[in-house]
C-alpha positions, 0 to 999 in steps of 0.5 A: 724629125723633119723630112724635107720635100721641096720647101717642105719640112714634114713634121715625121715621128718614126717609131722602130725598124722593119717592116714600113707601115705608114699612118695617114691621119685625117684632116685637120687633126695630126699624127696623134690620131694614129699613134694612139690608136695604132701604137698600143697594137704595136707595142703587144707584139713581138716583130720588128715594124717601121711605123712612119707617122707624120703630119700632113701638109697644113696640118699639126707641124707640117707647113701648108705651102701655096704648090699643093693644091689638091689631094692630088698633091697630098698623094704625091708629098706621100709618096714622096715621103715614103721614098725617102723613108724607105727606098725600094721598100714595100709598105702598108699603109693605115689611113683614117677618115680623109687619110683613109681617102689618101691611101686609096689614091696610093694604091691606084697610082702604086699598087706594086709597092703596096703590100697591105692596108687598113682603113679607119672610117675611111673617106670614099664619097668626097662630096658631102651631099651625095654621102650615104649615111646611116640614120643617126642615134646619140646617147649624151651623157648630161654629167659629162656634157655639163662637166665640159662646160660647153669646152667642145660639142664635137666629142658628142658628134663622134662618140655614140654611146662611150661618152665616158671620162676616159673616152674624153680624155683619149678625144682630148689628147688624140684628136682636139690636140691636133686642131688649132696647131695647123693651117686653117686657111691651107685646109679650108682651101683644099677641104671646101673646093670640091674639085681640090678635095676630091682625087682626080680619079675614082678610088674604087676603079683600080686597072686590077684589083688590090690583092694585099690584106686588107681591112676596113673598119667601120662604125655603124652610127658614123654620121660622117662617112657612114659605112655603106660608101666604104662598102662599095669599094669593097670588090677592088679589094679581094682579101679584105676584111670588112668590118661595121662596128655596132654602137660606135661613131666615126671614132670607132677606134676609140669608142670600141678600142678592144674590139678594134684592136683585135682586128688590127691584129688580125689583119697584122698576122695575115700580112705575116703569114699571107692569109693561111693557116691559123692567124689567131696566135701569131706575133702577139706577146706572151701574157 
């Protein structure tokens, strides 16, 4: 389904009824990186969730039009789209990579509406050269590199050490998916502008601190947004879990799916429960 913005139709896939989580892919993918990831949480659990998913603009099926400009602009067809989807509502958001950067930009301007959010390797420092990354390790696996045949070096970049058939294959369908089908020159504009791709504001200082359940999900070994940047933001968010997964890239969520996915669930039972009592059983299916 398309939601309609403007003159933009946003490409949308809305999955159940409930309470609202909305999904922020990164840039230059789609909303196949949160459905894959994020999905198979959802399916093992018993409560009834809204899981908005969408397209941002220039990327995957959603139009890149002139008017937006900046991630500025991206906040706002955000908001817009979860007013649309969910008036009224309170919702939680879950962001990965560059959509982790926009969520943060959601809570600074509408932190009464937020009641929760997950960030996936997410974007703090938007400037390149001032990041503070880890020093880099990478396993490659010959048999899978020549079985590729040069078909894309980008998977050895973001897997650290599961470079295995089935961690290919999830690269495949979820994230080098997404490339290609948006609009290169609508994301070239805003991502190699320093000025349009940083938020106008900083993240981390927000007018109080953010109360809702948080979690913030890192890999030890991402060479593109590191760990320790995210760590900074870390005292505005007062009831986060922070998480830096060992022998994992930015693609963590793949690369250490079980681990991951525990974690999800985790930060799902404190949104049900406000963080008291036991949180381990709460929700989940029956085996």
């Amino acid at each position: 389904m398309d939601c309609r913005i403007r003159d933009l139709d946003v490409y949308t896939d809305v999955r159940g009824e409930g309470v609202p989580v909305v999904m922020v892919h990164g840039m230059g993918v789609d909303h196949r990186v949160m459905t894959g990831c994020m999905e198979p949480v959802f399916e093992a659990r018993d409560e009834a969730w809204k899981r908005i998913y969408f397209d941002l603009p220039g990327m995957g099926r959603t139009g890149g039009p002139d008017w937006i400009r900046c991630s500025d602009d991206m906040v706002d067809v955000i908001l817009q789209l979860v007013d649309q989807l969910s008036p009224g509502e309170q919702f939680r958001l879950v962001g990965e990579s560059y959509g982790g950067y926009l969520p943060q930009g959601i809570v600074h301007q509408r932190p009464d509406d937020v009641s929760g959010m997950l960030l996936i390797g997410p974007l703090v420092e938007p400037d390149d050269d001032k990041r503070d990354l880890p020093d880099g390790i990478s396993f490659r696996s010959l048999e899978l590199e020549e079985s590729l045949e040069g078909e894309d070096d980008w998977f050895f970049d973001l897997f650290v050490t599961d470079q295995i058939e089935r961690t290919w294959i999830r690269f495949r369908d979820e994230m080098l998916a997404g490339f290609g089908a948006g609009d290169d020159v609508f994301q070239r504009r805003i991502r190699e502008d320093p000025d349009a791709y940083a938020l106008s504001y900083a993240v981390g200082d927000l007018a109080q601190p953010f109360r809702g359940p948080s979690l913030i999900v890192t890999g030890r070994q991402d060479q593109l947004v590191g760990y320790r940047d995210p760590w900074s933001i870390l005292e505005s968010y007062p009831r986060c879990t922070f998480a830096v997964l060992d022998m994992a890239g930015h693609a963590m969520q793949i690369e250490r799916d079980r681990l991951f996915g525990a974690l999800v669930h985790e930060w799902l039972d404190r949104l049900l429960d406000g963080g008291c009592g036991s949180v381990c059983a709460i929700g989940r299916k029956e085996p």
